[in-house]
N, C-alpha and C positions, 0 to 999 in steps of 0.2 A: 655520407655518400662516398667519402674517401675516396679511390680511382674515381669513380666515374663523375665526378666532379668536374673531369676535363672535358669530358664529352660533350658534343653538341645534337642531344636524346634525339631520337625518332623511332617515334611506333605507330603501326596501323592499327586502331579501334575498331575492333568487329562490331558485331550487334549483341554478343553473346562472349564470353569468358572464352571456351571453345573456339569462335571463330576470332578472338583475337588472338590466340596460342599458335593457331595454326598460320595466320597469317604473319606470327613475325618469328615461327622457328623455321628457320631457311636449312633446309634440308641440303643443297647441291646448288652449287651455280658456278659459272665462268669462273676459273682465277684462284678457285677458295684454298686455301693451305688443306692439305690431305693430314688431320689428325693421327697422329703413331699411337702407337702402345702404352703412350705415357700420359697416355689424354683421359683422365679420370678424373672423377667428384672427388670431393678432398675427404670425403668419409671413405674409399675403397683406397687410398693411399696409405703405402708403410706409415707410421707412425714417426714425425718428425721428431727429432732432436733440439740441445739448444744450438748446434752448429749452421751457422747461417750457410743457406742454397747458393750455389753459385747462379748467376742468369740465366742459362746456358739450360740446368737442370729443374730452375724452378717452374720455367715456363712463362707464361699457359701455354697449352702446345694443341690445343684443339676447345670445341665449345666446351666441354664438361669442365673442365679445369680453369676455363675463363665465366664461365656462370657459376663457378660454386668457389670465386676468388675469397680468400683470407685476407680482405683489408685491415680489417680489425679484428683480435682476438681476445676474448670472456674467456675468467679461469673463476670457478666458483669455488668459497670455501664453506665448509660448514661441517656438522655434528648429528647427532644421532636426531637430534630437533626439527631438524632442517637447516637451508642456507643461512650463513652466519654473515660473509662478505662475498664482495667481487672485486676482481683485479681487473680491468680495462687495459690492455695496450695497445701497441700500433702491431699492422700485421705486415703480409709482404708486398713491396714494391712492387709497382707495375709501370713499365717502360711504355707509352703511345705509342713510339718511333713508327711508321711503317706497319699497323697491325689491322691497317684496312683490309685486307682479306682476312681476317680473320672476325673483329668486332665487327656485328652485323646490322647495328642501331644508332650509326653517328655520322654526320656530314664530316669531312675533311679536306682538307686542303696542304697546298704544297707550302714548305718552310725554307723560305730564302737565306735566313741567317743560317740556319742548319745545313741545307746545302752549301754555302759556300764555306762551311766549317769543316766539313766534312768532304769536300769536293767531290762531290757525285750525285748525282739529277734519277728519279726525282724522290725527295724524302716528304713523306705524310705524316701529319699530325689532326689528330681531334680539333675540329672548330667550334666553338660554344657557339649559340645564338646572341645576336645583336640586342639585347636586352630592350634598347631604347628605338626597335622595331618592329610592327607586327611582322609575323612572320609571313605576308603575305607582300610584302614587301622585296621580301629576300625569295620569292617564289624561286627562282632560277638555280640558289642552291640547292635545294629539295628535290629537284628534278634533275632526273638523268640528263647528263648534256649532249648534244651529237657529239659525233668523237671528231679530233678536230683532224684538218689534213697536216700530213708529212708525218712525221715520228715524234711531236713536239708531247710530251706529255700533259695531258689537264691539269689546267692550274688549282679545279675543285673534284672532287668523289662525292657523289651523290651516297646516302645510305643504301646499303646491302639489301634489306627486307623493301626497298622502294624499286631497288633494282630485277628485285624478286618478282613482288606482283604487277611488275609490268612483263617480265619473262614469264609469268601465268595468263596473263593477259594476248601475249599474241600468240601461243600457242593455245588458247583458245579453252584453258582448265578454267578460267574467271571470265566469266560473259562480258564483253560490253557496255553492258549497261551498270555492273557495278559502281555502286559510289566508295569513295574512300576516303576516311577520315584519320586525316596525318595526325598527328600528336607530338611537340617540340617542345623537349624542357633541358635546362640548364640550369647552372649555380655562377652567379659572381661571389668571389671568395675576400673577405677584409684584410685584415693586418696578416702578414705573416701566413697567409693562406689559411688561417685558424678558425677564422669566423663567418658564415655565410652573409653575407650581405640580401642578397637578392633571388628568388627564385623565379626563372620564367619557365612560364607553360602557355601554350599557347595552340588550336589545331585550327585546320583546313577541310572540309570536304569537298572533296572533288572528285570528277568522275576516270576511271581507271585508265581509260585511253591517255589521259595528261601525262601518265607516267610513261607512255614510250617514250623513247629519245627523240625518233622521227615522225611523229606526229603534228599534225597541225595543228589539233587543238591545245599541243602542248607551246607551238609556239605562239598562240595568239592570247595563251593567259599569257605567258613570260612579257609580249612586247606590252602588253595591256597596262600588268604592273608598272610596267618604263613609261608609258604613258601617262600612266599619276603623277610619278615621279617629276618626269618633263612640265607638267602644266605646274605641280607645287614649287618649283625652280621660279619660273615666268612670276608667279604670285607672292614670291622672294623677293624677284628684282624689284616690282611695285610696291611692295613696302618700303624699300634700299630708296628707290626714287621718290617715293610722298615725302621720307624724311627730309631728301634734300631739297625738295621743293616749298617746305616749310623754312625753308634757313639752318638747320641743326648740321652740325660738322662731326654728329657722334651716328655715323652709318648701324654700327652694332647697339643700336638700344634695345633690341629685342624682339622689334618691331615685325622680322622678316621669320622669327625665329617660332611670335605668338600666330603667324597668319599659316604658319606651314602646319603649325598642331591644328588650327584649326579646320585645318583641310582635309589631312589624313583623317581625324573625327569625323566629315561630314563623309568620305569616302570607306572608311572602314567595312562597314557593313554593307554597302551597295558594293564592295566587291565581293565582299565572302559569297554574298547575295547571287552575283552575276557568275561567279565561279563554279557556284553548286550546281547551277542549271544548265550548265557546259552539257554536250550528251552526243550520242554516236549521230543525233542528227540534227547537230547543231551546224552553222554555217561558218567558219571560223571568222571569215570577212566580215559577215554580218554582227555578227557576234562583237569582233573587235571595234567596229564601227559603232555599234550599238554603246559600248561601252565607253568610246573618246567622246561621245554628243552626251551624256549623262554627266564625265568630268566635266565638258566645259559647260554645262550650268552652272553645276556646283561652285566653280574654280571662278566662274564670271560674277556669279551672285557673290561672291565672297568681295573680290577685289571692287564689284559697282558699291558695297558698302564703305570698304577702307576711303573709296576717294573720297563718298560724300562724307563720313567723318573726318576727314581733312583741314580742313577748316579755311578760311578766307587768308591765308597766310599761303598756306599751299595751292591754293589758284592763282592767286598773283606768281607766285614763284620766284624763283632766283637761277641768274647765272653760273653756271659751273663748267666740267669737264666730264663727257662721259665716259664709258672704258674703253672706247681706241682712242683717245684724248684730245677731241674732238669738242670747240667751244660749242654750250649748246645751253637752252633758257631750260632748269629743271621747272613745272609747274603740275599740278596735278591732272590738267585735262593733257597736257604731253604724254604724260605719266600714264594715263589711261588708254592713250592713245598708244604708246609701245605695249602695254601690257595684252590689249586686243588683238596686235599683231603678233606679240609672240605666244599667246593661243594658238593664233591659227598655222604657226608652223608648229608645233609640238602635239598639237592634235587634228592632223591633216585630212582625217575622215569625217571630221566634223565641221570642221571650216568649209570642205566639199560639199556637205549637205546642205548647209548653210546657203553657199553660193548658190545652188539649183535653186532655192526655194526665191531667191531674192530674183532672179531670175522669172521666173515664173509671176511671181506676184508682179512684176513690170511687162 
């Protein structure tokens, strides 16, 4: 994969070979470097030499010349027979710096060591995906951000072809009601950058409106995400506090670490699920609502298990300090008893529904 190894992928999945082609060659948009006369396939190029390009001249200087890059370069030998061998070597560098307007398939973000190295705001580089997260997770990098107030530059760059078909999308060439299915892959690399470790690939479908910046429904997936997030925190702590309420003085056994895998597993797919069904006549409130009253089953039924396997050690409990250092009896029905309460602030649409209903039934 050479270059693009740094990249953190993104492409649109059409339904059709055709309607993927066209949905991630970005023809025009806002910002994009204007291609020169030097912007060619590397087959319409004078015939290089063995004298190394200076940066300057080698480029890429437009998309032809960054789609038809020479990472690596084949030299076949052989006889009137046919090929005899091959030589493999390395081909020409490619510099990230800065080349968000031009790479049109990669999240980015801003580089703080490189800025202050370089003293001047603000420098981009290629962000890989978080391997060790679905990508629905990090929904917010994916998606274009509102632009924020005063002159401050964005801390992330959403990809190019995301930016695109949502600029298709309000000008009204992509209806509505399209769905789109993102596609994010990346490389972790081993020793020495020489060996691949890790491939992720990973998509999303969702419907096209998510992609504006100013959309609701774009902000009611982004906060929905943080609402997982929030309730599998709360479901951390109750692990953190059963251990100490058993007596154990080892916080990190794991314990916080097996109960948060087990959550994003039960949530996984009930959000891909809730995502897809997103639509020009969805209700975002509702929507969102709908969505914090499903985590907190999920998230409730998870931890009503952890306490009852807790065992007669952790209902008795033990004295400790909690984190504003405050003496306090750790014990498992404590335990269960903050872990309820900090549901109901991390998922405040559903705690509300809750209260009507209790309400009601009295």
């Amino acid at each position: 994969v050479a270059s693009l190894g740094a990249l953190g992928g993104v492409h649109i999945e059409g339904a059709t070979l055709l309607e993927t082609l066209l949905l991630n060659l970005v023809p025009i948009a806002p910002g994009w470097q204007v291609s020169d006369e030097r912007d060619l396939p590397v087959w319409e190029r004078e015939p290089q030499t063995a004298v190394e390009e200076a940066d300057s001249a080698r480029g890429p200087h437009g998309l032809l010349s960054l789609y038809t890059w020479q990472s690596r370069r084949i030299r076949l030998f052989g006889d009137a027979g046919g090929v005899t061998g091959a030589m493999i070597s390395n081909g020409d560098r490619l510099e990230w710096q800065d080349r968000h307007l031009l790479e049109p398939m990669s999240v980015w973000g801003r580089s703080g060591p490189r800025e202050r190295e370089q003293k001047r705001t603000p420098i981009y580089l290629p962000r890989p995906h978080d391997h060790s997260r679905a990508l629905w997770r990090g929904l917010q990098t994916l998606l274009p951000a509102p632009p924020l107030p005063g002159a401050e530059a964005p801390q992330r760059l959403s990809p190019m072809v995301v930016q695109w078909l949502a600029r298709l999308t309000v000008t009204g060439v992509v209806g509505p009601d399209f769905q789109a299915r993102t596609r994010a892959t990346s490389v972790t690399y081993g020793t020495q950058q020489a060996v691949v470790d890790e491939v992720f690939s990973d998509a999303l479908t969702m419907n096209v409106l998510l992609l504006v910046e100013d959309s609701a429904l774009r902000a009611a997936a982004v906060d929905a995400a943080g609402d997982a997030e929030s309730a599998v925190r709360v479901l951390r702590r109750l692990a953190d506090n059963l251990v100490r309420a058993a007596g154990s003085r080892d916080i990190d056994s794991g314990d916080a670490e097996r109960a948060a895998e087990r959550a994003y597993a039960l949530l996984d797919r009930a959000f891909r699920d809730w995502l897809a069904r997103l639509g020009p006549d969805s209700d975002p409130v509702a929507e969102r609502a709908s969505w914090q009253r499903l985590v907190r089953r999920a998230v409730k039924r998870l931890g009503s298990e952890m306490v009852a396997a807790a065992g007669p050690a952790a209902w008795a409990g033990r004295p400790g300090v909690d984190r504003a250092g405050r003496d306090v009896h750790f014990s498992s029905s404590q335990a269960e008893a903050w872990f309820r309460l900090g549901l109901a602030k991390a998922l405040p649409m559903a705690a509300e529904l809750e209260h009507q209903r209790q309400e009601e039934a009295a």
